[in-house]
Structure formats: C-alpha cells, structure tokens
KOLNU-239361 format. One record per residue (C-alpha): x, y, z; residue number from 1; residue in one letter. Coordinates in steps of 0.5 Angstrom, whole numbers, padded with zeros to 4 digits. Example, Ala and Ser with C-alpha at 12.3 -4.5 7.8 and 13.67 -1.06 7.14 Angstrom:
BEGIN
(pt (0025,-0009,0016),1,"A")
(pt (0027,-0002,0014),2,"S")
% end
This chain:
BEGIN
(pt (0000,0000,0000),1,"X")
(pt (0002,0007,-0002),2,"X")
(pt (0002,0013,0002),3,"X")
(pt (0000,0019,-0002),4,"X")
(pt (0000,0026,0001),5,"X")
(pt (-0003,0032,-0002),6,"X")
(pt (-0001,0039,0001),7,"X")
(pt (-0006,0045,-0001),8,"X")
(pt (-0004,0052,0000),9,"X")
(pt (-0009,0055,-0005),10,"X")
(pt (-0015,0058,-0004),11,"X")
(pt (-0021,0054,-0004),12,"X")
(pt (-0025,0060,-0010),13,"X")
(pt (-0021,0065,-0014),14,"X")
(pt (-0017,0059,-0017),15,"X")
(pt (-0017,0052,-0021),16,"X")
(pt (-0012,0050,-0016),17,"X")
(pt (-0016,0047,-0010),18,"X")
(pt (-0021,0044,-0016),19,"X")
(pt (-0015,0041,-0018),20,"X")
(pt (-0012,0038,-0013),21,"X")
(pt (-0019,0035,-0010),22,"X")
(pt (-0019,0032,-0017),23,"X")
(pt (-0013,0028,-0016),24,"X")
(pt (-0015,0026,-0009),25,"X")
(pt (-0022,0024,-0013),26,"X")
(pt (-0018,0020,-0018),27,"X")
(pt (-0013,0017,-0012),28,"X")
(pt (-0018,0015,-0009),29,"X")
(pt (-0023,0012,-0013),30,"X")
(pt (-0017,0007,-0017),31,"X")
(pt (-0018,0000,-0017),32,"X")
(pt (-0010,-0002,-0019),33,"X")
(pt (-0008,0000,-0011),34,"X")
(pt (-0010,0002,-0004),35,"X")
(pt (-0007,0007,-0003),36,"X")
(pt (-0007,0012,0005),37,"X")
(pt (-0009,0018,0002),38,"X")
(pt (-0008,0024,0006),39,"X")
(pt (-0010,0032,0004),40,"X")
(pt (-0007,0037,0009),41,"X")
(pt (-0009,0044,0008),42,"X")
(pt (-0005,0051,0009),43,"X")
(pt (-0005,0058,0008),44,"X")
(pt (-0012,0061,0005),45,"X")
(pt (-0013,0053,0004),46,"X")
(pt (-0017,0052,0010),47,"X")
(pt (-0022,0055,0008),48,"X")
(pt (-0025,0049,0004),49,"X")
(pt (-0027,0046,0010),50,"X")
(pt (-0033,0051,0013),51,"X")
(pt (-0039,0048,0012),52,"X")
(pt (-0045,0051,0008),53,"X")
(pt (-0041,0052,0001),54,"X")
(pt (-0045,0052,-0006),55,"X")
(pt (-0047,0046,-0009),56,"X")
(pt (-0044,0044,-0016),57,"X")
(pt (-0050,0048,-0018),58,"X")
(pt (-0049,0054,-0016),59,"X")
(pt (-0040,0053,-0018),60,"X")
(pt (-0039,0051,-0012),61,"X")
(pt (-0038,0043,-0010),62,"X")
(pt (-0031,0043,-0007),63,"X")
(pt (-0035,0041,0000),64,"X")
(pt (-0039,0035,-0004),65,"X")
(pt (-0032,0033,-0007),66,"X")
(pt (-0029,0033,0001),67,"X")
(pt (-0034,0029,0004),68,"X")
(pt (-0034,0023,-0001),69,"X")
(pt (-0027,0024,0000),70,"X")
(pt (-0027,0023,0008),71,"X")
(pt (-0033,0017,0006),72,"X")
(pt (-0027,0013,0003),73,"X")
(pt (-0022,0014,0008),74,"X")
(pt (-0018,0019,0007),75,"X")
(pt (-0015,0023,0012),76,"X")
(pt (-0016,0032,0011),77,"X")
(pt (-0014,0036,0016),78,"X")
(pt (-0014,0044,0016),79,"X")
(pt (-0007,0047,0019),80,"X")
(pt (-0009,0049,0027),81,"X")
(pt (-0003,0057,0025),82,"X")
(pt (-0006,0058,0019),83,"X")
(pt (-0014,0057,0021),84,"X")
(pt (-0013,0060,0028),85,"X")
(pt (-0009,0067,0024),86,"X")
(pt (-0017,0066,0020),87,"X")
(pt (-0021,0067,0026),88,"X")
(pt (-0023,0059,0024),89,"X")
(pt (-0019,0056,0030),90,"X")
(pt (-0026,0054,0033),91,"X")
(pt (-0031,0054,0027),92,"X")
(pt (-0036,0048,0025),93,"X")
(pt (-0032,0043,0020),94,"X")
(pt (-0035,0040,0015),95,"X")
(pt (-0036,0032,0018),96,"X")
(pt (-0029,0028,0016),97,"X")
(pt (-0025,0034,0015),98,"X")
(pt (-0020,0037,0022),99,"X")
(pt (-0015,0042,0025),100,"X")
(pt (-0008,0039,0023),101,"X")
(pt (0000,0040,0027),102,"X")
(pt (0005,0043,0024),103,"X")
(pt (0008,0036,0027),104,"X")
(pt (0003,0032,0025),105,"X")
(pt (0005,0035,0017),106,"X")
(pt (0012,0034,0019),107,"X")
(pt (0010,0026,0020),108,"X")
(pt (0005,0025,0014),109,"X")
(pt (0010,0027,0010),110,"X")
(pt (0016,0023,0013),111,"X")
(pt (0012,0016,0013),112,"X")
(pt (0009,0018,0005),113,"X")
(pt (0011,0015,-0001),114,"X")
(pt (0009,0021,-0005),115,"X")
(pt (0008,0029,-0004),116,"X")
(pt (0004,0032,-0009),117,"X")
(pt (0002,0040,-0008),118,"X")
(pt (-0002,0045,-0011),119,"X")
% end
C-alpha cells in the first residue's frame, strides 16, 4: 500500500488549483489498481475549503461534496491549526471528515509518505 499525501495552499475559490487537487485526490481515491492511504493537509488560504455550507455543484461550487466523498473513502483531511486560528477558523464548525491538523503532524504524514504532491 502507498502513502499519498496531497499538500494545498490554494485558496478554495479564485483559482482551479484546489478543484485540481481534490480531483486528483478523487481520482487517487476511486483507482481499483492500489489501495493507497490518502491524506490531503491544507494550509494558508486552503483552510477554507473545509467550513461547511458551500454552494453545490449547481451554484459553481462542489469542492465540500468533493470532500466528503473523500472523507467517506477513508482518506485523512486535516486543516492547519496557524493558518485556520490566524483565520479566525481556530473553532469554526467543519465539515464532517475534515479536522485541525499540526505542523507535527504534517511533518510526520510527510515522512511515512511515498508520494507528496502539492497544489
């Protein structure tokens, strides 16, 4: 089994580069070839992504549907603690599968990975 870890610092609108990565992370994620331990750790602007009550796919939106599959298939989201506490996000209501992550923590997901992609 492979360890992926996808690293964001995007902002979840204004740019494809958070669309991109969750795609990739969808895609990860829904091969048949591998399992695969699929982490995502989001920083800087990225922590927004996971606040709850984002438009559907409908409205433009999709990137909180895109996580919660991806939280349904097992794979590990976390938000930096910094970057979502120097956002006044530090106890905001997440969307379900997604938490505050540690620099620490990063550090180790990124020692024990076999593949760090970032967007």
């Amino acid at each position: 089994m492979q360890t992926v870890l996808i690293i964001v610092h995007a902002p979840a609108y204004g740019s494809e580069r958070m669309l991109s990565a969750l795609r990739l992370a969808t895609a990860i994620a829904g091969q048949e070839v591998e399992t695969v331990d699929l982490r995502l750790f989001m920083m800087s602007d990225a922590v927004t992504v996971g606040l709850p009550n984002q438009p559907g796919p409908e409205a433009g939106g999709g990137l909180q549907q895109m996580l919660e599959a991806l939280a349904q298939r097992g794979a590990r989201i976390r938000l930096c603690r910094t970057c979502a506490v120097a956002r006044g996000l530090g106890e905001a209501a997440l969307i379900p599968g997604v938490s505050i992550g540690t620099l620490p923590e990063l550090a180790e997901w990124t020692l024990a990975a076999d593949k760090v992609v970032t967007f």
